[in-house]
Gaussian input, Z-matrix of N, CA and C with variables (Angstrom, degrees):
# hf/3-21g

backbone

0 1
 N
 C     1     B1
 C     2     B2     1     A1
 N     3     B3     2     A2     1     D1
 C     4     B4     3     A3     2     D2
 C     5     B5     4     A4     3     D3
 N     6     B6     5     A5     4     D4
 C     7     B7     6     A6     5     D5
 C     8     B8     7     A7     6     D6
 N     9     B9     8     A8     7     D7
 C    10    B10     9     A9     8     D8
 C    11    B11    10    A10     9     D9
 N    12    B12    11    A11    10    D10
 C    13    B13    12    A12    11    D11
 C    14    B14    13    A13    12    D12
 N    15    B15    14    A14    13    D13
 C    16    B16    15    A15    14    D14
 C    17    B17    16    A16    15    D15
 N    18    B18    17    A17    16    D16
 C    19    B19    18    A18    17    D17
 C    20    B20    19    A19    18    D18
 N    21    B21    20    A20    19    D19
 C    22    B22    21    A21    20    D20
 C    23    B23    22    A22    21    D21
 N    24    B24    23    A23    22    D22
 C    25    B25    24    A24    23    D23
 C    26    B26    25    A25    24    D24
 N    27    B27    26    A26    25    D25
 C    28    B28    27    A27    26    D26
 C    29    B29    28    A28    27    D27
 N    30    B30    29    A29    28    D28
 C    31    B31    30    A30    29    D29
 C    32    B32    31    A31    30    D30
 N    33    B33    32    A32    31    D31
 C    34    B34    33    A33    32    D32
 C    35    B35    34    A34    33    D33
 N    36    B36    35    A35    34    D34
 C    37    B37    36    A36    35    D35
 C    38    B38    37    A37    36    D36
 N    39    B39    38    A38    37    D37
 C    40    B40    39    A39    38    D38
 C    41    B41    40    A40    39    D39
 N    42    B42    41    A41    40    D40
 C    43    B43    42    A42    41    D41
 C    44    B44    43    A43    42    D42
 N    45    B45    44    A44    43    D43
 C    46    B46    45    A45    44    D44
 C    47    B47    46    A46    45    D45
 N    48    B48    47    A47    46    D46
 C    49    B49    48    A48    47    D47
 C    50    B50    49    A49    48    D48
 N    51    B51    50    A50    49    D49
 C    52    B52    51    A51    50    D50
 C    53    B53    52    A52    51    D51
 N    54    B54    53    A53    52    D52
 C    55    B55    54    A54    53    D53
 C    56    B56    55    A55    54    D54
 N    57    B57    56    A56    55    D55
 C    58    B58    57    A57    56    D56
 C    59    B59    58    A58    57    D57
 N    60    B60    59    A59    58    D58
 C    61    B61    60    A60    59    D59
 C    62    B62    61    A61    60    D60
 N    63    B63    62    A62    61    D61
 C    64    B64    63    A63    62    D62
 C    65    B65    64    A64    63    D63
 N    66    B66    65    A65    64    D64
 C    67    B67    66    A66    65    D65
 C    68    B68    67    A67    66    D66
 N    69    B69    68    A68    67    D67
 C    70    B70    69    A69    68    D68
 C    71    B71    70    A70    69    D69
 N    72    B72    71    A71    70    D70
 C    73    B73    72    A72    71    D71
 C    74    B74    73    A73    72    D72
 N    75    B75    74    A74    73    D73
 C    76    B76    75    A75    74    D74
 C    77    B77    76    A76    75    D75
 N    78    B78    77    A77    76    D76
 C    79    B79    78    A78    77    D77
 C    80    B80    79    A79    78    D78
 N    81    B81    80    A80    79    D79
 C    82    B82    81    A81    80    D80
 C    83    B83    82    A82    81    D81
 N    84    B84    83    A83    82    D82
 C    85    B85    84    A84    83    D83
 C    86    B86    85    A85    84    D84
 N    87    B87    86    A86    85    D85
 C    88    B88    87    A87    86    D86
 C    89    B89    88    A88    87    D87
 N    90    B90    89    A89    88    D88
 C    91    B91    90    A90    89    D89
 C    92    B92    91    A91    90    D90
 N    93    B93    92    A92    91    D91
 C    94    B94    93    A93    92    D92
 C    95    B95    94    A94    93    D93
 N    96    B96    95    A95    94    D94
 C    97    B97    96    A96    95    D95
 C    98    B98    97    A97    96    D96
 N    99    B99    98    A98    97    D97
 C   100   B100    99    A99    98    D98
 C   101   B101   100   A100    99    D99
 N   102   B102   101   A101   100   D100
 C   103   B103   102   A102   101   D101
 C   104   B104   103   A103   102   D102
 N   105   B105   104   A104   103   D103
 C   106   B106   105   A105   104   D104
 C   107   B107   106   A106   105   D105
 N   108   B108   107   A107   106   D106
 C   109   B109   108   A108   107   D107
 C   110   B110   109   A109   108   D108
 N   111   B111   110   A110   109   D109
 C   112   B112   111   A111   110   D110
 C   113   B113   112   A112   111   D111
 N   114   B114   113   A113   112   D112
 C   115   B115   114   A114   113   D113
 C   116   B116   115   A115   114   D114
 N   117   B117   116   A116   115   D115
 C   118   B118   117   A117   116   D116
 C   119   B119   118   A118   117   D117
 N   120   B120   119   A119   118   D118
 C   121   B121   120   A120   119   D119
 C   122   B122   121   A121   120   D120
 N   123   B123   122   A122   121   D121
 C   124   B124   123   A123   122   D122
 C   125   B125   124   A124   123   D123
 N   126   B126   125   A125   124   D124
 C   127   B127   126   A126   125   D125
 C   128   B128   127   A127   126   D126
 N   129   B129   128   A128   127   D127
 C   130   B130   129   A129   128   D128
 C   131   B131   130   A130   129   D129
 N   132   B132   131   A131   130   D130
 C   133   B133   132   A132   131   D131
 C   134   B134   133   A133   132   D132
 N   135   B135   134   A134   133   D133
 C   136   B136   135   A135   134   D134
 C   137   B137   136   A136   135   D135
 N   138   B138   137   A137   136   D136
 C   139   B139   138   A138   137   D137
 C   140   B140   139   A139   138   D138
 N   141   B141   140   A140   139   D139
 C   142   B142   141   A141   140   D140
 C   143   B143   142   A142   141   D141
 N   144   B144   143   A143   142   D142
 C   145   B145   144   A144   143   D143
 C   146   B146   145   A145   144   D144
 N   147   B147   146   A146   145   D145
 C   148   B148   147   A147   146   D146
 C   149   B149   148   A148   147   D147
 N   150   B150   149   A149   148   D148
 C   151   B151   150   A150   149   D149
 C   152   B152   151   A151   150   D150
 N   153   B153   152   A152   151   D151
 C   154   B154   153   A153   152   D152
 C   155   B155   154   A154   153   D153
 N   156   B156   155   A155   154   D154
 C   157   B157   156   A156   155   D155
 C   158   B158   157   A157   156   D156
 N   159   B159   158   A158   157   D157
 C   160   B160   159   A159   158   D158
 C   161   B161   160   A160   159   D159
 N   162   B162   161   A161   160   D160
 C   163   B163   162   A162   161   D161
 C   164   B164   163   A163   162   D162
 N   165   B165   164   A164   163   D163
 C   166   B166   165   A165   164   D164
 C   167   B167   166   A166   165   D165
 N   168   B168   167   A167   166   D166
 C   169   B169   168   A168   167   D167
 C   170   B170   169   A169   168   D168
 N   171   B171   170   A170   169   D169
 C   172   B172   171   A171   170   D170
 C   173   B173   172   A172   171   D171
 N   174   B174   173   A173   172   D172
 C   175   B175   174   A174   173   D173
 C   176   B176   175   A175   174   D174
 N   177   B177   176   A176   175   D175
 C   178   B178   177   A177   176   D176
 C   179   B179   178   A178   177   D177
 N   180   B180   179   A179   178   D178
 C   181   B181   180   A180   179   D179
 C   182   B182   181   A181   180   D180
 N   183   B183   182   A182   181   D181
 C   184   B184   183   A183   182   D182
 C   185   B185   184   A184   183   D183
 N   186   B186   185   A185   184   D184
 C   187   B187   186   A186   185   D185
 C   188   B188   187   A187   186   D186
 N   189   B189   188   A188   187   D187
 C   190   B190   189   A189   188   D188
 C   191   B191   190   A190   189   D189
 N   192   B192   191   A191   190   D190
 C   193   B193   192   A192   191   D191
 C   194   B194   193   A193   192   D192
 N   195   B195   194   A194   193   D193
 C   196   B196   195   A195   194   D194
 C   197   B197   196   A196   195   D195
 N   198   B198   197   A197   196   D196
 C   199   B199   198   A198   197   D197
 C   200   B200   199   A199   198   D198
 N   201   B201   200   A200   199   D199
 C   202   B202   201   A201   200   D200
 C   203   B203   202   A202   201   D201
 N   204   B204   203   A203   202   D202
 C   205   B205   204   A204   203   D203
 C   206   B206   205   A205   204   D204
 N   207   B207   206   A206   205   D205
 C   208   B208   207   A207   206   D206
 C   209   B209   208   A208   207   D207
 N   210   B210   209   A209   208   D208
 C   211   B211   210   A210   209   D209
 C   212   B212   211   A211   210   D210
 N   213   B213   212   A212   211   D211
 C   214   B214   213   A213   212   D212
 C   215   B215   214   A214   213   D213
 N   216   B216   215   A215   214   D214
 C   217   B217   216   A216   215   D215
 C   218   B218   217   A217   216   D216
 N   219   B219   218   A218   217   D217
 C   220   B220   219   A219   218   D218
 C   221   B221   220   A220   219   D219
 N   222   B222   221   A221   220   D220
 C   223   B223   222   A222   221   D221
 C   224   B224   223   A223   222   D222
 N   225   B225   224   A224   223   D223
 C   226   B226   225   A225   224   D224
 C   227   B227   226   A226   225   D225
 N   228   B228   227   A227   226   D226
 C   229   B229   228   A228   227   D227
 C   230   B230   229   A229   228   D228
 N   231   B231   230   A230   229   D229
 C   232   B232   231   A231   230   D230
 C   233   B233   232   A232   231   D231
 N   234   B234   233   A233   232   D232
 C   235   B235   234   A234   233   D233
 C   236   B236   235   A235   234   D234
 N   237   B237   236   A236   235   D235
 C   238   B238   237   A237   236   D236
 C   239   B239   238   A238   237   D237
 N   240   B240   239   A239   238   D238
 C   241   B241   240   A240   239   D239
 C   242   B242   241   A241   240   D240
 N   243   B243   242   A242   241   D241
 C   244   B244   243   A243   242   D242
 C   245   B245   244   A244   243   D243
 N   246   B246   245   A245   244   D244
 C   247   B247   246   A246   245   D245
 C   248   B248   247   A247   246   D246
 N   249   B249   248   A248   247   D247
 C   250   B250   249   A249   248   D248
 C   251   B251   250   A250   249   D249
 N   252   B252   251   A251   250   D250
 C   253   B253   252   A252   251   D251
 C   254   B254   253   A253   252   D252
 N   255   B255   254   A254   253   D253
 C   256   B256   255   A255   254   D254
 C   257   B257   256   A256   255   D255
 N   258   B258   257   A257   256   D256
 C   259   B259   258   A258   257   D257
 C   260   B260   259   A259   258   D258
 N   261   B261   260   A260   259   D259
 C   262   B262   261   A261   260   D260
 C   263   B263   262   A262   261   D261
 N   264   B264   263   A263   262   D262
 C   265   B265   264   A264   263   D263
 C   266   B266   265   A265   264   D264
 N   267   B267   266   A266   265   D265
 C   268   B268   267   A267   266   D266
 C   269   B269   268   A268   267   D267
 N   270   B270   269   A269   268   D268
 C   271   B271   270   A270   269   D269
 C   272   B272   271   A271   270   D270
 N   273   B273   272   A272   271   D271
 C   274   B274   273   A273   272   D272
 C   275   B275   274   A274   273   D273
 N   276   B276   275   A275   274   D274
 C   277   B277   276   A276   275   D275
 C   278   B278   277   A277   276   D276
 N   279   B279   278   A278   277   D277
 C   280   B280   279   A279   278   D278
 C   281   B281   280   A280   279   D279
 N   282   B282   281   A281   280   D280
 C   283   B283   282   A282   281   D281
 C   284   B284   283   A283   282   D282

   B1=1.4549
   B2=1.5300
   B3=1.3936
   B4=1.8365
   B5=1.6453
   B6=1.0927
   B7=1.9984
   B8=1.5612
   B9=1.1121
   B10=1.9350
   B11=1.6390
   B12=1.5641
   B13=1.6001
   B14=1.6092
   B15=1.1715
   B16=1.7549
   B17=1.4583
   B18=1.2556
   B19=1.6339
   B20=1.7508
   B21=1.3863
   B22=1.4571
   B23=1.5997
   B24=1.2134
   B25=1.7834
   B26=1.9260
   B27=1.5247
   B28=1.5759
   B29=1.6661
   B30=1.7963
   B31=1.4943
   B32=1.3593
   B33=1.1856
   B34=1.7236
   B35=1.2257
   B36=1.1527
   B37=1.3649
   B38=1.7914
   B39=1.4476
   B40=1.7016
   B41=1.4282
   B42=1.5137
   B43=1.7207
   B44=0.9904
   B45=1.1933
   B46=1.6674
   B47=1.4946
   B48=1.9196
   B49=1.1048
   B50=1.7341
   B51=1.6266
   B52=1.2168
   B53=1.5446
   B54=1.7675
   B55=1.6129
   B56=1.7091
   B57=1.1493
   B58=1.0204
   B59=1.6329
   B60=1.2549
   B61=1.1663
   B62=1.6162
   B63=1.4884
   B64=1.7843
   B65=1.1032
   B66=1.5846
   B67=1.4573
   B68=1.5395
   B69=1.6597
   B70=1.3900
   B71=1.4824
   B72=1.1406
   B73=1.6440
   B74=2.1469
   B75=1.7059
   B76=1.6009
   B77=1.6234
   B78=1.8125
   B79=0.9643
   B80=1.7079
   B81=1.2573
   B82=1.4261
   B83=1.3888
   B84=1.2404
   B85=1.5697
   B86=2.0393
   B87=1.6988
   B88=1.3527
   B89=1.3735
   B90=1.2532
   B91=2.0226
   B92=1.7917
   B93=1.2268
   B94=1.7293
   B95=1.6612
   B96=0.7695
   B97=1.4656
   B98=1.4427
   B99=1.4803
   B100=1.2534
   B101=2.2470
   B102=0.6123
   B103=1.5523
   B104=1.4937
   B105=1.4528
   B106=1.1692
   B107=1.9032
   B108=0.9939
   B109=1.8855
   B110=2.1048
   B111=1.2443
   B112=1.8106
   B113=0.9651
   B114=1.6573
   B115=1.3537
   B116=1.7571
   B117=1.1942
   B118=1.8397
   B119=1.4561
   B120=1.3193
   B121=0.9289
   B122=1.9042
   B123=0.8409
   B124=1.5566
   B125=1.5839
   B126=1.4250
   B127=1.6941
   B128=1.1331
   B129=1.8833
   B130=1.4736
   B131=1.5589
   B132=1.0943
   B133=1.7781
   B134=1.2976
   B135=1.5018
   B136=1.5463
   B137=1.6072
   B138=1.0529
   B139=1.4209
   B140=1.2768
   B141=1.5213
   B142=1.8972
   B143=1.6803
   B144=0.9592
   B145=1.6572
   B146=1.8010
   B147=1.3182
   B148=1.4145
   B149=1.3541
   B150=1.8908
   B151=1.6958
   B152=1.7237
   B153=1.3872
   B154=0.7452
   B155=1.9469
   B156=1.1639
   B157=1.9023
   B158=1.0991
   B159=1.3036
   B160=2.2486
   B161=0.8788
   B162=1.5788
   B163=1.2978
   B164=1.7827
   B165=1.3444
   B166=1.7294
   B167=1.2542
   B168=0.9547
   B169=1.8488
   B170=1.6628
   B171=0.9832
   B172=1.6273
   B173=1.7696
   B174=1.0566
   B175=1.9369
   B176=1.5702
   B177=1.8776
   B178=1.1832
   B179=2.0131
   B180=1.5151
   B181=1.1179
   B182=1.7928
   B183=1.5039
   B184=1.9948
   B185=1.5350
   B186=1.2971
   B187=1.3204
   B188=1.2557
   B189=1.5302
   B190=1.6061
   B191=1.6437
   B192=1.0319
   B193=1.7151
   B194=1.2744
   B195=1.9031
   B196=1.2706
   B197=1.5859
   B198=1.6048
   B199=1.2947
   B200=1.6232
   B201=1.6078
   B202=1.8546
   B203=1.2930
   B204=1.8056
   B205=1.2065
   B206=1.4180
   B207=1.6059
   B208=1.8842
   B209=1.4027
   B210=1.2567
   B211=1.2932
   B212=1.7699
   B213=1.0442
   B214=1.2435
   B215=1.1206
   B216=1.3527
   B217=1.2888
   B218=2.0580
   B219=0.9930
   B220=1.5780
   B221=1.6875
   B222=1.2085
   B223=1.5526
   B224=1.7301
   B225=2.0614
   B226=1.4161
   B227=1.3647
   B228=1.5766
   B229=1.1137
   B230=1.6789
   B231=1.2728
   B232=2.0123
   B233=1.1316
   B234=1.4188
   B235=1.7815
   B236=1.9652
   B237=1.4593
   B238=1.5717
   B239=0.9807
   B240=1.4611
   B241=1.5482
   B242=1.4060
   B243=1.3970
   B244=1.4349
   B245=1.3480
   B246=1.3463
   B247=1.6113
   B248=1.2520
   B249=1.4626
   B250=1.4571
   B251=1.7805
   B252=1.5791
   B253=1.7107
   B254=1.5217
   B255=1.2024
   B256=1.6219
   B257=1.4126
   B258=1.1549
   B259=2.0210
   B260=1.2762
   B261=1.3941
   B262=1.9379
   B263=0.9532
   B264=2.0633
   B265=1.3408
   B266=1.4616
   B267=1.3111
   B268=1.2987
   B269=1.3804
   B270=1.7127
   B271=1.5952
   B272=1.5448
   B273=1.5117
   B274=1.5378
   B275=1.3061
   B276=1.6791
   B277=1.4395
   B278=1.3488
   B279=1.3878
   B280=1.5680
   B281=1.1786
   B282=1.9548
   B283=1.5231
   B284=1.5183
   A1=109.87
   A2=98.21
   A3=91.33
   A4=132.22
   A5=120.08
   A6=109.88
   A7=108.62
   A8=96.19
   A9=98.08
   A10=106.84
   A11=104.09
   A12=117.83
   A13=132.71
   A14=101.22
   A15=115.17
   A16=96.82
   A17=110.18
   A18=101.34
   A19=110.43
   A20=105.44
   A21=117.19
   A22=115.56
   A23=101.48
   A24=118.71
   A25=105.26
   A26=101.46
   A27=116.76
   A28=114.51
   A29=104.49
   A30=90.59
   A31=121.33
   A32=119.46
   A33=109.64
   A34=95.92
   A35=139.93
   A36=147.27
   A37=103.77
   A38=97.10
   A39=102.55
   A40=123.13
   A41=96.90
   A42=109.86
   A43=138.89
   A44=99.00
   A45=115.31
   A46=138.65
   A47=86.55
   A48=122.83
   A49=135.53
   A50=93.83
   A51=112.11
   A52=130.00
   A53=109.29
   A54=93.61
   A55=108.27
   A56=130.00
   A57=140.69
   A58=137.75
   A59=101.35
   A60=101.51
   A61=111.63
   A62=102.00
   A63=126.26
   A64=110.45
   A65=101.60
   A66=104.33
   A67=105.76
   A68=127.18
   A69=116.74
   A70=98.21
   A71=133.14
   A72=144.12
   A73=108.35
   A74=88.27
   A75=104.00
   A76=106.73
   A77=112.80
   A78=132.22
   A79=103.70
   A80=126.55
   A81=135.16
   A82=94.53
   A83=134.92
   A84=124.03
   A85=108.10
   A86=102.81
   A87=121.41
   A88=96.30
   A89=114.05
   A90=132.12
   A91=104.21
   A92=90.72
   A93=94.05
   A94=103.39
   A95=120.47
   A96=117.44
   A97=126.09
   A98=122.37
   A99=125.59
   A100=76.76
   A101=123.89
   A102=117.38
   A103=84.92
   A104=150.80
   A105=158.72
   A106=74.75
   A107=102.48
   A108=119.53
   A109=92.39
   A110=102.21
   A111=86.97
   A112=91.31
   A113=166.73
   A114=126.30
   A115=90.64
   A116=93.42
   A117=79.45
   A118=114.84
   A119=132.98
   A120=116.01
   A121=109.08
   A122=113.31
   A123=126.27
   A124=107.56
   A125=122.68
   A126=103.78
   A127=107.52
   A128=113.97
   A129=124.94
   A130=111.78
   A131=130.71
   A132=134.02
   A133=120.11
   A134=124.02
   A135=112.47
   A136=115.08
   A137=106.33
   A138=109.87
   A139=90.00
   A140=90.75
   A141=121.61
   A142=119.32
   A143=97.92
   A144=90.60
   A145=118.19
   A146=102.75
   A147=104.85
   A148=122.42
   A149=112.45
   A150=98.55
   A151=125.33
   A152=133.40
   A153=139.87
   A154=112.73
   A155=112.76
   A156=129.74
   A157=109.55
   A158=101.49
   A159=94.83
   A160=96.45
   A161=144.08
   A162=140.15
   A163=92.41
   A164=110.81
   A165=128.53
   A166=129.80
   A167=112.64
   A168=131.00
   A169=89.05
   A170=139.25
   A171=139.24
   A172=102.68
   A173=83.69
   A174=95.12
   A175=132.70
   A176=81.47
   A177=95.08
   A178=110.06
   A179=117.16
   A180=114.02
   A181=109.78
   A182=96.04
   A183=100.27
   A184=78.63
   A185=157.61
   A186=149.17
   A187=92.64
   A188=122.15
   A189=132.76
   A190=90.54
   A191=118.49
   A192=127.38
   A193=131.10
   A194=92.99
   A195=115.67
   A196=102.05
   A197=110.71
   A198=131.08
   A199=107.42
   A200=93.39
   A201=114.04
   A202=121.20
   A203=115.24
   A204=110.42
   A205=119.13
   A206=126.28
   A207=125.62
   A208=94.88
   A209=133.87
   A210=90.24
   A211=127.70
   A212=107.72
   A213=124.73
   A214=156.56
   A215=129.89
   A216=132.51
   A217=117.80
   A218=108.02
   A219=124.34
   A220=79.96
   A221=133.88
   A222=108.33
   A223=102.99
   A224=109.30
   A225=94.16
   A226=113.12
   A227=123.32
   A228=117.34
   A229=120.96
   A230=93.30
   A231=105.89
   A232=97.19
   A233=116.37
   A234=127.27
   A235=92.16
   A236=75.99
   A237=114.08
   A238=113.13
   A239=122.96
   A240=114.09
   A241=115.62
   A242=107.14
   A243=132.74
   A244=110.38
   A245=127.72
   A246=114.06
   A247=137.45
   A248=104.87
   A249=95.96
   A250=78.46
   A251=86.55
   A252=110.68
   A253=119.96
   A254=96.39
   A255=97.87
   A256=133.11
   A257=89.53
   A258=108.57
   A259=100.09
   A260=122.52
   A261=138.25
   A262=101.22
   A263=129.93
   A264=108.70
   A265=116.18
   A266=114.84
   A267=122.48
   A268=130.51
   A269=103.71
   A270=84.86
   A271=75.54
   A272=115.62
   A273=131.55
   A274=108.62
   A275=136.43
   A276=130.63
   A277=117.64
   A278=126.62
   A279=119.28
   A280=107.89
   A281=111.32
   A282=103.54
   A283=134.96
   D1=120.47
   D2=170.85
   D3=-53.47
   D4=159.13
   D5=170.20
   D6=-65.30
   D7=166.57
   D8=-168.50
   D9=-78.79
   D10=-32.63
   D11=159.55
   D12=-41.58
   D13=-38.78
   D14=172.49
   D15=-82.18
   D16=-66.07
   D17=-169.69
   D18=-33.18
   D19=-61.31
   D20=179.35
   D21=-42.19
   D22=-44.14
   D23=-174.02
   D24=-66.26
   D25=-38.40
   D26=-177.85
   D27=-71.22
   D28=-43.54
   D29=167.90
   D30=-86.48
   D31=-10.67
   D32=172.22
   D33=-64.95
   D34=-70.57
   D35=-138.06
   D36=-63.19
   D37=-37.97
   D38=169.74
   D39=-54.22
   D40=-42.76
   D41=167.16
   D42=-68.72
   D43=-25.28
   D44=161.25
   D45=-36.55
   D46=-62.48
   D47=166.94
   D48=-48.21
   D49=-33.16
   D50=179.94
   D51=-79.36
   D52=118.11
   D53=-158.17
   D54=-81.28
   D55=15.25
   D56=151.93
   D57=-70.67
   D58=-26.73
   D59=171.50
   D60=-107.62
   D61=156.00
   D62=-169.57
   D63=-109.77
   D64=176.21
   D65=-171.39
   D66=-78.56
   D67=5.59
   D68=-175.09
   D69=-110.64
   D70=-5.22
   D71=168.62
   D72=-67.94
   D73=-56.20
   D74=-178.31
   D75=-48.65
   D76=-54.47
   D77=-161.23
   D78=-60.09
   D79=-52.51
   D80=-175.80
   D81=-80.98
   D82=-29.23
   D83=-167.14
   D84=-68.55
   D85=-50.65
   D86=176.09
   D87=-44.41
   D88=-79.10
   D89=175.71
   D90=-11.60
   D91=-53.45
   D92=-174.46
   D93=-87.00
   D94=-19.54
   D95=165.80
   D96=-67.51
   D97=-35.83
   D98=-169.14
   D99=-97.73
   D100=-68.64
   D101=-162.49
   D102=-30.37
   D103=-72.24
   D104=21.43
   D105=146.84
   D106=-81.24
   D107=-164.64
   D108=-73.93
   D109=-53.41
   D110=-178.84
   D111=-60.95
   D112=-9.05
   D113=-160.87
   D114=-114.47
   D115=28.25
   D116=174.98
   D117=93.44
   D118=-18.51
   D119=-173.47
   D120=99.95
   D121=-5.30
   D122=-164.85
   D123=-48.62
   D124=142.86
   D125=170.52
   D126=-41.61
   D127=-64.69
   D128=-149.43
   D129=-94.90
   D130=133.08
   D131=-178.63
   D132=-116.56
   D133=96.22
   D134=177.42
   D135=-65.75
   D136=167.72
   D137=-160.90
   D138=-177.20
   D139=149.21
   D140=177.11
   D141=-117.75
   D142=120.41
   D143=-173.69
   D144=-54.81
   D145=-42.08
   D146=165.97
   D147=-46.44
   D148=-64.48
   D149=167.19
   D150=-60.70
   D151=-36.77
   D152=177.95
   D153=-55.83
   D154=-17.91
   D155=173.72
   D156=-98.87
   D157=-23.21
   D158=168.50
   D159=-85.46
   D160=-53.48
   D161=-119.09
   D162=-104.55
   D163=-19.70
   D164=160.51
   D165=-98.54
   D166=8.78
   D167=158.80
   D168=66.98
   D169=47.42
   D170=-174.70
   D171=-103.59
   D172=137.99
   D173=178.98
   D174=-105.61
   D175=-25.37
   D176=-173.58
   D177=-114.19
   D178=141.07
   D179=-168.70
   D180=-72.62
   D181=-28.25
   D182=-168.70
   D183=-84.14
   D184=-55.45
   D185=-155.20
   D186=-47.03
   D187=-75.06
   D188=-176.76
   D189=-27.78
   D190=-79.61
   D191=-162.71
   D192=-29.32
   D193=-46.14
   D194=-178.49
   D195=-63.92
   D196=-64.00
   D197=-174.33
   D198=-20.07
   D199=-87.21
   D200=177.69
   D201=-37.40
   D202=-47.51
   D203=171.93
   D204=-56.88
   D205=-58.13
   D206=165.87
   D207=-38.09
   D208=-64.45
   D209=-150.07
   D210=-92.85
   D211=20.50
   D212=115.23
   D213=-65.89
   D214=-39.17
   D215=122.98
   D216=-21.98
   D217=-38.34
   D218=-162.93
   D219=-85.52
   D220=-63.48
   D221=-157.35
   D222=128.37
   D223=-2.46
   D224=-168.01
   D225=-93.85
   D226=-29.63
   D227=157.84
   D228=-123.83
   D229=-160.07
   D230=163.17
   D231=-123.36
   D232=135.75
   D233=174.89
   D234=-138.66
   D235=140.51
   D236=-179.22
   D237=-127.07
   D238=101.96
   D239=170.03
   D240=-107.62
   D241=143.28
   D242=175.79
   D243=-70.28
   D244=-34.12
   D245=-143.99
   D246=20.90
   D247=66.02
   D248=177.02
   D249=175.04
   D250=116.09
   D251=-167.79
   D252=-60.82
   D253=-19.64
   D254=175.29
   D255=-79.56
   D256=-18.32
   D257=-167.05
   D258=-96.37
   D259=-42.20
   D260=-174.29
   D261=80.91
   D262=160.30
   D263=150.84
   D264=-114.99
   D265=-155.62
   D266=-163.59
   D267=-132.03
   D268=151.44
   D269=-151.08
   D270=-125.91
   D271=171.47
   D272=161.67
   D273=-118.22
   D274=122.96
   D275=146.72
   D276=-44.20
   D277=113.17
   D278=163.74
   D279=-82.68
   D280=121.91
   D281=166.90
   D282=-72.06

């Protein structure tokens, strides 16, 4: 099994690469990465769109929308949303 550090180092670097993605994709992608490593490493990661827009300097709510949805669309994660602020939803890192 690789260290959780390379893995991390392997999907940025994938994203990087990609001429599709922006600097507001990178910005939320990292965000979910470090939530991503504090939670252990876990498949599944709850998450709040509110912390996840501070913690991504995002201003705008459809930006967030747009963002999360590509990158899914893109292949980088799985997102599950709850709608409904209390519960959060959930995203998966695809390696």
């Amino acid at each position: 099994m690789m260290p959780q550090t390379y893995i991390i180092s392997e999907l940025y670097g994938k994203m990087t690469e990609d001429p599709r993605v922006t600097v507001w994709h990178i910005s939320l992608y990292v965000t979910m990465l470090i939530l991503w490593q504090q939670a252990g490493f876990k498949k599944q990661v709850k998450i709040s769109r509110k912390k996840l827009m501070t913690k991504a300097h995002f201003g705008s709510i459809t930006t967030y929308h747009k963002c999360i949805n590509q990158l899914c669309d893109f292949g980088y994660i799985l997102y599950r949303p709850t709608y409904d602020c209390y519960s959060g939803s959930v995203i998966e890192i695809i390696p």
